[in-house]
C-alpha positions as CSV (number, residue, x, y, z in Angstrom):
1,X,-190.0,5.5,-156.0
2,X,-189.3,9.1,-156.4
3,X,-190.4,9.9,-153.1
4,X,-187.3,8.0,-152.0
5,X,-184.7,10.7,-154.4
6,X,-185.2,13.6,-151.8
7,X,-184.4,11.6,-148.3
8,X,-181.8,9.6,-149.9
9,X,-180.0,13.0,-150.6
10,X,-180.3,14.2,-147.9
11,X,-178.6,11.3,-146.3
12,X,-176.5,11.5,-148.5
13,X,-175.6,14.9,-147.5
14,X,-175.4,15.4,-144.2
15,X,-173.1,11.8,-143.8
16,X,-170.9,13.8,-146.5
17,X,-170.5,16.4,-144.5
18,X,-169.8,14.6,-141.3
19,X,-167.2,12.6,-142.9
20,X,-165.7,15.0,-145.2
21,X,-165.4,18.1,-143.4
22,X,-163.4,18.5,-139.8
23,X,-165.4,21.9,-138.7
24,X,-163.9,23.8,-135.2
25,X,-167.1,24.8,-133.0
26,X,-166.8,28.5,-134.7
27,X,-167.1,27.0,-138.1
28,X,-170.1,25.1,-137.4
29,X,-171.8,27.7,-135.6
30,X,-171.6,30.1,-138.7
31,X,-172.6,27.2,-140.7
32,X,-175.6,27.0,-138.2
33,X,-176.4,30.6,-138.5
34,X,-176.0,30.3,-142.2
35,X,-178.4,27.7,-142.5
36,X,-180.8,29.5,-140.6
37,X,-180.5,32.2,-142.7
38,X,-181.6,30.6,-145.8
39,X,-184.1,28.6,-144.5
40,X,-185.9,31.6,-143.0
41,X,-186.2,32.9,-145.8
42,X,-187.2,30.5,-148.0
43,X,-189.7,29.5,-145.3
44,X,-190.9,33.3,-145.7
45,X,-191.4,32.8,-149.5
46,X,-193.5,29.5,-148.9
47,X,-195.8,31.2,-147.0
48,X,-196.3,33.9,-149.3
49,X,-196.8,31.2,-152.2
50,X,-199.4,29.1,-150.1
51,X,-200.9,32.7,-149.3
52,X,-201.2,33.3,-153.1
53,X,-203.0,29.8,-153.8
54,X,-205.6,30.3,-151.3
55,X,-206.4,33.8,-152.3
56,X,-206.4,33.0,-156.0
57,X,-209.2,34.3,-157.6
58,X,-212.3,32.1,-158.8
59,X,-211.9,31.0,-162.6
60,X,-212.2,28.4,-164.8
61,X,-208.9,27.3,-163.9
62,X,-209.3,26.9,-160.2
63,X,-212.5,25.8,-160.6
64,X,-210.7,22.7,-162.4
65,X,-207.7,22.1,-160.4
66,X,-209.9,21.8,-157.0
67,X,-212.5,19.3,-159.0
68,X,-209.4,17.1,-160.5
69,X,-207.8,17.3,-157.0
70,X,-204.7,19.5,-158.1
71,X,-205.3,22.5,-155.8
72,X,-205.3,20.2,-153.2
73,X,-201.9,18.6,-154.0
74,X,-200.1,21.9,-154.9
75,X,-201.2,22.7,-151.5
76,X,-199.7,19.9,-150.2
77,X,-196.5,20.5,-151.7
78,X,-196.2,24.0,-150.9
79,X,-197.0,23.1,-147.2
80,X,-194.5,20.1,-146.9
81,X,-191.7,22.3,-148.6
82,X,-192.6,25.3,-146.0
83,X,-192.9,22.4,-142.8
84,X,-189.2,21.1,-144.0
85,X,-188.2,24.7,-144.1
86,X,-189.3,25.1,-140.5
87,X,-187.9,22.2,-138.9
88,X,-184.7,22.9,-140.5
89,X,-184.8,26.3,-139.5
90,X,-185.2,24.9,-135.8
91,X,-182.7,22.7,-136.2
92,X,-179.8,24.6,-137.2
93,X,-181.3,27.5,-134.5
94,X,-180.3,25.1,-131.6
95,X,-176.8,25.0,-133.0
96,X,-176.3,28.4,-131.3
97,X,-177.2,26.6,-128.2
98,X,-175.1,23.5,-128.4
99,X,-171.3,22.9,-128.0
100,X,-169.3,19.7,-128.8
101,X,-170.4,16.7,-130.6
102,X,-174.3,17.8,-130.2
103,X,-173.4,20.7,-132.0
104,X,-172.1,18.9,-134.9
105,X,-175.1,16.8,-135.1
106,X,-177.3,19.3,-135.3
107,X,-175.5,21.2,-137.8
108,X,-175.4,17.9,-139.5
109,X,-179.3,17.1,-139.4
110,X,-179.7,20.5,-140.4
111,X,-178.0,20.3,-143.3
112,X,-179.6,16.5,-144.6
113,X,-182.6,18.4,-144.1
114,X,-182.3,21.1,-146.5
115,X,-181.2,19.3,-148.9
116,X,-184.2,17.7,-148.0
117,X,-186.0,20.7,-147.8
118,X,-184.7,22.7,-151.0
119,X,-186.1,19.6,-153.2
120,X,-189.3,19.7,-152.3
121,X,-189.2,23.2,-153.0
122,X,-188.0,23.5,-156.7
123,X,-190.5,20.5,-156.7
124,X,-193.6,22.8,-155.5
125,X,-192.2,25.5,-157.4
126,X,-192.2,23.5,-160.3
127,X,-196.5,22.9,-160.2
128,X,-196.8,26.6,-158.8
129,X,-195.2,27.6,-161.6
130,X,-197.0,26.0,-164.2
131,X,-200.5,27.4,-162.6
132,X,-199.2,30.8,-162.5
133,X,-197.9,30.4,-166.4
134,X,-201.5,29.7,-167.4
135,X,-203.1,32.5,-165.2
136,X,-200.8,34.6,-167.0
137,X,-201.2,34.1,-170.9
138,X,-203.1,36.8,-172.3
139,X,-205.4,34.0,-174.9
140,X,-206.6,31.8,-171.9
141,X,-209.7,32.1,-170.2
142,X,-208.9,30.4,-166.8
């Protein structure tokens, strides 16, 4: 049932903002742009944290977490958080393209989707931080 918390906000979202908000094209164009902007970025930072997971070094700990299957789902959850990034990050690109009620649309997809999009990452964050918290105390010998 949790699975359904991030798409139902995002829903949730992007209907708010198309009922709520009476944007000129310049207005959602910037928005556009804005949302590009953040999801770039944070797509950037995915990367870099699924970089870090791959390349961690060999102990005890990693050793563990691919045996009980939890390198495989932090994986997961860094990847879907970076894929969500992406799309949204094309999404709100073609708003530079579009005019009219397309525009709008997109603008509004784009911003369901990181909603979407910035869930999944405090949720990856979340796991990714409790790894590195243990590969950092000085008494463990992960």
């Amino acid at each position: 049932m949790r699975w359904l918390v991030s798409p139902l906000l995002g829903i949730a979202a992007s209907v708010a903002a198309w009922k709520c908000g009476d944007y000129d094209q310049t207005r959602l164009w910037s928005l556009g742009a804005s949302l590009a902007s953040v999801s770039g970025v944070v797509f950037g930072f995915m990367l870099t944290a699924l970089a870090m997971i791959v390349t961690m070094p060999e102990r005890q700990l990693t050793a563990n977490m691919r045996k009980t299957g939890h390198h495989h789902q932090l994986l997961v959850a860094l990847f879907r958080a970076a894929a969500l990034h992406f799309v949204t990050l094309a999404f709100a690109l073609s708003a530079a393209f579009l005019t009219g009620n397309p525009l709008r649309i997109s603008v509004m997809f784009a911003i369901g989707l990181e909603v979407i999009s910035l869930i999944e990452t405090i949720n990856a964050g979340h796991k990714l931080w409790l790894v590195l918290d243990v590969l950092g105390r000085p008494d463990s010998k992960s």
